[in-house]
BADREN-623230 format. One record per residue: residue number from 1; residue in one letter; x negated, y, z negated of N, C-alpha, C in turn. Coordinates in nm, 2 decimals. Layout:
- NUM  A  X  Y  Z  X  Y  Z  X  Y  Z
...
//
This chain:
- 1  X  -8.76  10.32  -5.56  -8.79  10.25  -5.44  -8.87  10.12  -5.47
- 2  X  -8.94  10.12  -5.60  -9.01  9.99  -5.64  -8.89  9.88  -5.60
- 3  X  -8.80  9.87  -5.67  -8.70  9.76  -5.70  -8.63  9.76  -5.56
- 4  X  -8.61  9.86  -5.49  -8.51  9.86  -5.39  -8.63  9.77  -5.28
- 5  X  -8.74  9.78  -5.25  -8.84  9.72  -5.17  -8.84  9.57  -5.22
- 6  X  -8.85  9.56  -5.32  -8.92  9.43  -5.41  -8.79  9.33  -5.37
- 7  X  -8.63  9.42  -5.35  -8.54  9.32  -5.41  -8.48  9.29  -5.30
- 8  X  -8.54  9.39  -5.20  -8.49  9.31  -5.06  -8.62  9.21  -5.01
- 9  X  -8.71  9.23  -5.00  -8.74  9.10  -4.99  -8.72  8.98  -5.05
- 10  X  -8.75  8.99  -5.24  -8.66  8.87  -5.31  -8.58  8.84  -5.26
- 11  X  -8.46  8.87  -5.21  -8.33  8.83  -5.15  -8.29  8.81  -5.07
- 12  X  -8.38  8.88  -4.95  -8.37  8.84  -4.82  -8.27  8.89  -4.74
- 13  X  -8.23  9.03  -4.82  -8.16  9.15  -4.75  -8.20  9.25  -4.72
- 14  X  -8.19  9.34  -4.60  -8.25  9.43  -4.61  -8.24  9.57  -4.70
- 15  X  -8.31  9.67  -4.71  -8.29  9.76  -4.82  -8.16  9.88  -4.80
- 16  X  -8.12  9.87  -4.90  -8.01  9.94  -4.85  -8.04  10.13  -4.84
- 17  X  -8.18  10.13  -4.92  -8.16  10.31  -4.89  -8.33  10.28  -4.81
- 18  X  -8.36  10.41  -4.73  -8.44  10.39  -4.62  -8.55  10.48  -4.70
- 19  X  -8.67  10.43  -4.64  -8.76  10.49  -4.72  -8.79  10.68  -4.70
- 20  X  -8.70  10.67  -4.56  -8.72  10.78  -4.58  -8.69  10.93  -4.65
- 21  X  -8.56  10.86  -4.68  -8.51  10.94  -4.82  -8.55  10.93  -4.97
- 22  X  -8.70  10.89  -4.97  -8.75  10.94  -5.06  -8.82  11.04  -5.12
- 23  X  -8.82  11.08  -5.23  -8.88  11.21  -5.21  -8.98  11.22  -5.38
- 24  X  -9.01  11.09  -5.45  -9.11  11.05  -5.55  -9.21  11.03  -5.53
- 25  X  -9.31  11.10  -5.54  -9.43  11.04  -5.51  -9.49  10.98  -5.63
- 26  X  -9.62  10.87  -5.58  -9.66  10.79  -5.68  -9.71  10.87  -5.77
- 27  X  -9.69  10.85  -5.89  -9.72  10.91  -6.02  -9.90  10.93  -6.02
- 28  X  -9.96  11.00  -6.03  -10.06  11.07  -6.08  -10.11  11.02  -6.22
- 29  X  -10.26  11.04  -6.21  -10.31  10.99  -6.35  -10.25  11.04  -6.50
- 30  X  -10.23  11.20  -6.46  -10.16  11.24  -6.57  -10.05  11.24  -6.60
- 31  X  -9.95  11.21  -6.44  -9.84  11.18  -6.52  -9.81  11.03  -6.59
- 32  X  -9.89  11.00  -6.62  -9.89  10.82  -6.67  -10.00  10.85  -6.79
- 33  X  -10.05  10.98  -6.85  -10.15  10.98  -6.95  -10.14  10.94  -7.09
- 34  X  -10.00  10.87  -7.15  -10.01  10.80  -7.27  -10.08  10.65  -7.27
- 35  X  -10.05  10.67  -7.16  -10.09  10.53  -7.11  -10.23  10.46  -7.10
- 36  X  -10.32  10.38  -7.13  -10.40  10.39  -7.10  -10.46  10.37  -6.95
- 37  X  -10.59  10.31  -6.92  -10.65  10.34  -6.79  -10.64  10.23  -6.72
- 38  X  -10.63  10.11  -6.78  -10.62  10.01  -6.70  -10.43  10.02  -6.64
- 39  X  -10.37  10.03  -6.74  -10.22  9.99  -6.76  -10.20  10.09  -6.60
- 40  X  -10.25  10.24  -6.63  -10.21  10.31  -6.51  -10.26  10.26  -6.41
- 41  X  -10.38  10.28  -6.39  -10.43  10.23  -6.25  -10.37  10.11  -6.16
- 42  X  -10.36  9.98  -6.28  -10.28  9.89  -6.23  -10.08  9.89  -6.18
- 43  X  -10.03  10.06  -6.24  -9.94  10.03  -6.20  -9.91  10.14  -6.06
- 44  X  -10.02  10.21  -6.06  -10.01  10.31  -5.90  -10.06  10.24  -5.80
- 45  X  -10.13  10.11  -5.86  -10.18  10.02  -5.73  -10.02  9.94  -5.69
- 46  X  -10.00  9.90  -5.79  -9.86  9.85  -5.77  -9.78  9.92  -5.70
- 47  X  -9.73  10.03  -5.71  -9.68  10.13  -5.64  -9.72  10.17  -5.52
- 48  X  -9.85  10.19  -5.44  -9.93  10.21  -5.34  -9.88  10.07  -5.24
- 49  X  -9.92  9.92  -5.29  -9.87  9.82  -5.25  -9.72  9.80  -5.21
- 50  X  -9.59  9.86  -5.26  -9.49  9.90  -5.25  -9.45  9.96  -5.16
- 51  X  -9.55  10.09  -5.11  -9.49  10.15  -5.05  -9.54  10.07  -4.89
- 52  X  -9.67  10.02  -4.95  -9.68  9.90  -4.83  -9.59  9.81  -4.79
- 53  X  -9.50  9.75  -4.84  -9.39  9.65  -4.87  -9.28  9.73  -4.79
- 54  X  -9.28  9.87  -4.88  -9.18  9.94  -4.77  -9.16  9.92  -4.59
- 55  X  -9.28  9.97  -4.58  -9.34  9.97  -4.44  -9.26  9.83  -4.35
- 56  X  -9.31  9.77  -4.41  -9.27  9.58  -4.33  -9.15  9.55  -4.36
- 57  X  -9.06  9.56  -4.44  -8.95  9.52  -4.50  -8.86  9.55  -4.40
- 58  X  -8.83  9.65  -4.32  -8.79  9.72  -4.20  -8.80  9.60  -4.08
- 59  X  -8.93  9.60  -4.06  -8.95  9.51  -3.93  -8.88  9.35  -3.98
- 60  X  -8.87  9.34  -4.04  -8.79  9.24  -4.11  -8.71  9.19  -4.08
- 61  X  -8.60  9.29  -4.09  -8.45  9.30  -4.08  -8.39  9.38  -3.99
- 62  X  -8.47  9.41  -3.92  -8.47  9.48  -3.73  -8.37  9.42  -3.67
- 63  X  -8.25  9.45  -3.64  -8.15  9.32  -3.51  -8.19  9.40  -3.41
- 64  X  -8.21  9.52  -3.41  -8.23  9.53  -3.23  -8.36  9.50  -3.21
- 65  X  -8.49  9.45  -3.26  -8.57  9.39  -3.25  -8.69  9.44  -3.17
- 66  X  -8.79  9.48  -3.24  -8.91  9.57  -3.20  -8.98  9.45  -3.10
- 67  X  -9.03  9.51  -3.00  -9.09  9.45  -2.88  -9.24  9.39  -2.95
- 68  X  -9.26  9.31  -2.89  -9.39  9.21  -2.96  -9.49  9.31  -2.94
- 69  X  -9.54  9.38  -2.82  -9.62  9.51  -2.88  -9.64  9.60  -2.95
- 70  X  -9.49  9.62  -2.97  -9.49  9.74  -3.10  -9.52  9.68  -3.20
- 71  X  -9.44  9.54  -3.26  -9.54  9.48  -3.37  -9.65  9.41  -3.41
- 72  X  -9.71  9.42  -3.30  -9.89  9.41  -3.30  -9.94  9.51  -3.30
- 73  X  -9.87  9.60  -3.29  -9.95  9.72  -3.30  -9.90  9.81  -3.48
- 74  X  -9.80  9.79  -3.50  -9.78  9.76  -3.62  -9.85  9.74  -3.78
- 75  X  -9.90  9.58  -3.68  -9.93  9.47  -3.77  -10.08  9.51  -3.78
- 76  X  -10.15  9.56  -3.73  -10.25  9.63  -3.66  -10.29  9.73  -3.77
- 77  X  -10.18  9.84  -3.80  -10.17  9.91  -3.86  -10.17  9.94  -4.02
- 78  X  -10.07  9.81  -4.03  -10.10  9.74  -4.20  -10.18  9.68  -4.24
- 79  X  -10.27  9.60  -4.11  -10.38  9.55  -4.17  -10.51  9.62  -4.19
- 80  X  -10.53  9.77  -4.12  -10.59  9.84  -4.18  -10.54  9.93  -4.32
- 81  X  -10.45  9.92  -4.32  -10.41  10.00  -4.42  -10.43  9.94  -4.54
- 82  X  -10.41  9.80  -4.52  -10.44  9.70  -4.65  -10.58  9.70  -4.69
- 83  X  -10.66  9.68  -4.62  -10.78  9.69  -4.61  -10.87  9.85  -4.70
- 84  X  -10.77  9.92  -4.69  -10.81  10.06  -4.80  -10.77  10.02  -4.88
- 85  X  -10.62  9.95  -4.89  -10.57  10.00  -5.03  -10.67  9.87  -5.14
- 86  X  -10.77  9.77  -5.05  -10.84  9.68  -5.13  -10.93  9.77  -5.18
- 87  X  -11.00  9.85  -5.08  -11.13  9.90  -5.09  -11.14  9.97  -5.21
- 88  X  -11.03  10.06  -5.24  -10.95  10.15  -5.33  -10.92  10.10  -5.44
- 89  X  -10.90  9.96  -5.49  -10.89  9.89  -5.57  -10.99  9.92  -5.72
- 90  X  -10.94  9.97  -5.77  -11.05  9.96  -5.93  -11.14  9.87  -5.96
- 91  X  -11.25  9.84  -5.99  -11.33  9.72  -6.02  -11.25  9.62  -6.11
- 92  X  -11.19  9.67  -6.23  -11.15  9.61  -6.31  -11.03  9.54  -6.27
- 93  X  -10.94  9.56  -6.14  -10.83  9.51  -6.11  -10.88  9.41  -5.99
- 94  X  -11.03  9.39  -5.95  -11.03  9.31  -5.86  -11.13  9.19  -5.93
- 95  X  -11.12  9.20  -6.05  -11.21  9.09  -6.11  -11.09  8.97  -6.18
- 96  X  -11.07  8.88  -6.13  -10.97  8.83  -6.11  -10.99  8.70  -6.21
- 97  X  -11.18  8.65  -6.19  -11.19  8.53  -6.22  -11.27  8.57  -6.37
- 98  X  -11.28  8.70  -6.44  -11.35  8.70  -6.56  -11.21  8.70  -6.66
- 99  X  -11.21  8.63  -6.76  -11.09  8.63  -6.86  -11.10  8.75  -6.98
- 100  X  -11.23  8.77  -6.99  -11.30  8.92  -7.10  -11.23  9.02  -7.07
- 101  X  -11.22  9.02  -6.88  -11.12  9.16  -6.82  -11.06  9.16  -6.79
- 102  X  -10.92  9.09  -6.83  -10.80  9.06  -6.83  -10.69  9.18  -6.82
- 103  X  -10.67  9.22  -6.70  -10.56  9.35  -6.72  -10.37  9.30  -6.71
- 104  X  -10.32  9.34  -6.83  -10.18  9.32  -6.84  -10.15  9.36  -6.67
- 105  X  -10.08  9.30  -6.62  -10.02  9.35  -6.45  -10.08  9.29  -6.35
- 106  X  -10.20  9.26  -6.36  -10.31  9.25  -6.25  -10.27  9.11  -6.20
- 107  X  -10.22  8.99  -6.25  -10.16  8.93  -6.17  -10.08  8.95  -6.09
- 108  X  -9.99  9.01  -6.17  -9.83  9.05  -6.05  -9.90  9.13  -5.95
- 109  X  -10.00  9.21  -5.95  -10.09  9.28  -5.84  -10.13  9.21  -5.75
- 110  X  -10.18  9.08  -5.78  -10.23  9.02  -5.70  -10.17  8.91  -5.63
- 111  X  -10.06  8.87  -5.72  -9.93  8.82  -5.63  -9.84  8.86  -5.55
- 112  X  -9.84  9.01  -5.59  -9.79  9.10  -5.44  -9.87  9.10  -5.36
- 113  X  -9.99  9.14  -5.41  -10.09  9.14  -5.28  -10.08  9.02  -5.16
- 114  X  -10.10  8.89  -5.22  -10.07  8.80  -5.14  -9.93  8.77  -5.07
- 115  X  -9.85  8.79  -5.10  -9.71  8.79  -5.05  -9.69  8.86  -4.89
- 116  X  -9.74  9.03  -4.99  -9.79  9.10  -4.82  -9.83  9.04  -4.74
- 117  X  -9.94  8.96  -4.77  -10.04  8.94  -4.67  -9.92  8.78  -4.57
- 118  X  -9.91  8.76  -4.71  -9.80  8.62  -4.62  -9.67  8.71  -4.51
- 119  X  -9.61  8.82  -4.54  -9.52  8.88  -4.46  -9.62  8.94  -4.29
- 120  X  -9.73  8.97  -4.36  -9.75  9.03  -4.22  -9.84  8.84  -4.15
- 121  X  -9.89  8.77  -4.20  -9.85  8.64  -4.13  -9.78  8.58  -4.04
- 122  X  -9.59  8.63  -4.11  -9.49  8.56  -4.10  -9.45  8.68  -3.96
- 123  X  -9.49  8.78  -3.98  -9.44  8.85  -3.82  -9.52  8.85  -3.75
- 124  X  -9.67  8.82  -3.73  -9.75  8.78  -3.62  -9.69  8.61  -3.57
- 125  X  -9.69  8.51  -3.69  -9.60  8.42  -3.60  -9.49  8.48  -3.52
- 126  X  -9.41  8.51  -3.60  -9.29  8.54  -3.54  -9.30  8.59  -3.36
- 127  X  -9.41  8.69  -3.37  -9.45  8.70  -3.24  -9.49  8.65  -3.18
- 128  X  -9.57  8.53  -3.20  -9.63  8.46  -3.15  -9.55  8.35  -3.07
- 129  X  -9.45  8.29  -3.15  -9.34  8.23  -3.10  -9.25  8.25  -2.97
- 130  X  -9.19  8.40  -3.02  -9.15  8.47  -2.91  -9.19  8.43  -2.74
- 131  X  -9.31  8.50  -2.80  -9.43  8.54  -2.69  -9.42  8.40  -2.60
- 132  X  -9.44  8.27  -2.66  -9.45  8.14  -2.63  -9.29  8.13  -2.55
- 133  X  -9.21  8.14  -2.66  -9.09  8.10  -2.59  -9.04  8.16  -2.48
- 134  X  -9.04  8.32  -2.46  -9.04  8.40  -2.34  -9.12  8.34  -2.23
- 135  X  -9.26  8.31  -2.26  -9.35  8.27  -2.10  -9.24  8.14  -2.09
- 136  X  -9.21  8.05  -2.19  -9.18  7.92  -2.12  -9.06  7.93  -2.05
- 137  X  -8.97  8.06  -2.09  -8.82  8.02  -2.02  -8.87  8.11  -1.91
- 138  X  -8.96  8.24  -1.87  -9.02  8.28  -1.74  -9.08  8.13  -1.65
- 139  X  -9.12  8.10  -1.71  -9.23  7.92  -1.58  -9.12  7.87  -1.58
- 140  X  -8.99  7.86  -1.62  -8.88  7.71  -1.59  -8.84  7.77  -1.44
//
């Protein structure tokens, strides 16, 4: 589901298999135990963020088109959700500006991170617009 999430938004299609038929869950410390601590942690954050990605990717590519309350309420929803998955965040993956703690990944972490943040953004405009354009053609 990493790639299937990641590669419809790259592309700007929607996903072809639905999250709901998944049935992987994010891998566990041990099952990632050759690995070391940083490498894992940064790659179930990755994963965690994913399945965040999952979430929105949907509202996306909606044609029958979720009512501007449902996606405030939504948007509502991921922004709490985002908000743990920061909190939750390893120390070592949120130290962004020391070069000593440099973790292999933790860019790309923090480049999805921000992207998220740009999608859920881009559907509060979205609604926002709506919202405008609907009162204006209601007053004509």
């Amino acid at each position: 589901m990493l790639t299937q999430f990641r590669g419809s938004y790259t592309h700007g299609v929607p996903p072809s298999t639905d999250a709901r038929y998944r049935d992987v869950p994010i891998p566990s410390k041990d099952d990632l135990a050759p690995c070391n601590e940083y490498d894992t942690e940064c790659f179930r954050s990755l994963c965690q963020l994913t399945n965040i990605l999952g979430k929105i990717v949907p509202f996306l590519y909606d044609l029958r088109g979720a009512s501007g309350n449902e996606i405030r309420q939504f948007i509502r929803e991921i922004e709490t959700e985002m908000e743990k998955w920061e909190e939750a965040l390893p120390v070592f993956l949120q130290a962004m500006n020391d070069p000593d703690k440099h973790v292999e990944g933790a860019s790309n972490l923090h480049l999805s991170y921000l992207s998220i943040r740009m999608l859920i953004c881009r559907l509060s405009l979205v609604v926002s617009h709506f919202a405008i354009f609907y009162h204006d053609l209601k007053d004509s």
